[in-house]
C-alpha positions as CSV (number, residue, x, y, z in Angstrom):
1,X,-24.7,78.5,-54.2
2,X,-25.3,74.8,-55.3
3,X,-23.2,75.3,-58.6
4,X,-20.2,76.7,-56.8
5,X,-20.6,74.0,-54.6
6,X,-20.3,71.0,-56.9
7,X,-17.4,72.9,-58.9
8,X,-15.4,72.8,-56.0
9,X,-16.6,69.5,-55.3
10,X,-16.1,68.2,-58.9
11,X,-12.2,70.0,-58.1
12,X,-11.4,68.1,-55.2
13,X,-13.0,65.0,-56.6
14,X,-11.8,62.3,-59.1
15,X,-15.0,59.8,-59.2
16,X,-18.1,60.3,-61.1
17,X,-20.4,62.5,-59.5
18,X,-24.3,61.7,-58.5
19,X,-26.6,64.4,-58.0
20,X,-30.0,63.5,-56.7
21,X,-32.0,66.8,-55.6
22,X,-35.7,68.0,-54.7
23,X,-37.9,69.2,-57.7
24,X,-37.9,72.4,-56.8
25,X,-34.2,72.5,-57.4
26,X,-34.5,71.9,-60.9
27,X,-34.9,74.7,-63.1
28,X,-33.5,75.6,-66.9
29,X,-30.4,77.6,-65.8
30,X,-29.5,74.7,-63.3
31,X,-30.2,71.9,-65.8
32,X,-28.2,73.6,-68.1
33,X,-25.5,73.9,-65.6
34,X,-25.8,69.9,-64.7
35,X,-25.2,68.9,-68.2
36,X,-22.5,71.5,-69.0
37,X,-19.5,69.7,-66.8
38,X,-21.4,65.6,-67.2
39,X,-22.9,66.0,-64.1
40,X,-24.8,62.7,-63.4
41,X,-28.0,63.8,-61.8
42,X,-31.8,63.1,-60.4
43,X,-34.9,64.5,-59.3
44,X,-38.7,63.9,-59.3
45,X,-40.9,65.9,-61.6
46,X,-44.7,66.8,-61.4
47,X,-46.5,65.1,-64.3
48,X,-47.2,68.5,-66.0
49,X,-43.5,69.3,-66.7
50,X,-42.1,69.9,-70.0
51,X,-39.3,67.8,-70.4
52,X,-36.9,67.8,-73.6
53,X,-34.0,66.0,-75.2
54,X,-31.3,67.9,-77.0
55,X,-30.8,66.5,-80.6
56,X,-27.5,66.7,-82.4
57,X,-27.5,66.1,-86.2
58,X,-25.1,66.3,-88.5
59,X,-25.1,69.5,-90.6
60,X,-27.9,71.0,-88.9
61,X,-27.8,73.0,-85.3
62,X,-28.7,71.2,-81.8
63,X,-32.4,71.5,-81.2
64,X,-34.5,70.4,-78.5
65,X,-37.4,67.7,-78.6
66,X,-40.2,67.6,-76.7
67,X,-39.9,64.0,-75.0
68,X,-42.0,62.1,-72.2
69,X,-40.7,60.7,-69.0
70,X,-41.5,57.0,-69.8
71,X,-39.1,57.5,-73.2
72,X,-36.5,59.2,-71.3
73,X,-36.8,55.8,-68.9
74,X,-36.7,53.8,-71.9
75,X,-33.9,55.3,-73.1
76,X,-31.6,54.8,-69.9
C-alpha cells in the first residue's frame, strides 16, 4: 500500500519528495523500491542491521558493500 501511495503521490507531485518512516517500514523489497524512482528517504535503524552501499565500477557489475552507519553519515 505505501508504494502505490507515493507513485501516485510522486504523479501528482513536481517537488522532491522526502520520506522519513518507522524502522519497521524498512525492509529489502521497500528499499529497493525507494531507490528505484530517487526517492529521498529516512528511518532509524537498530545497531545490529546490515546496511550496504551499491558500488558501480566501470566494466564490472553493481555489487553491494557492506558499509557502517557512521560512513554512510560521513558520506552525506
Amino acid at each position: 500500500m505505501s508504494k502505490q501511495m507515493l507513485l501516485m503521490l510522486r504523479e501528482s507531485v513536481s517537488c522532491r519528495l522526502r520520506i522519513a518512516m518507522d524502522r519497521w517500514l524498512l525492509c529489502k523489497d521497500f528499499f529497493v523500491f525507494l531507490m528505484a524512482p530517487n526517492f529521498d528517504w529516512v528511518t532509524k535503524a537498530k545497531r545490529n542491521t546490515a546496511l550496504y552501499l551499491k558500488v558501480s565500477e566501470p566494466g564490472r557489475h553493481e555489487r553491494y558493500l557492506p558499509v557502517s552507519a557512521r560512513q554512510l553519515i560521513k558520506e552525506a
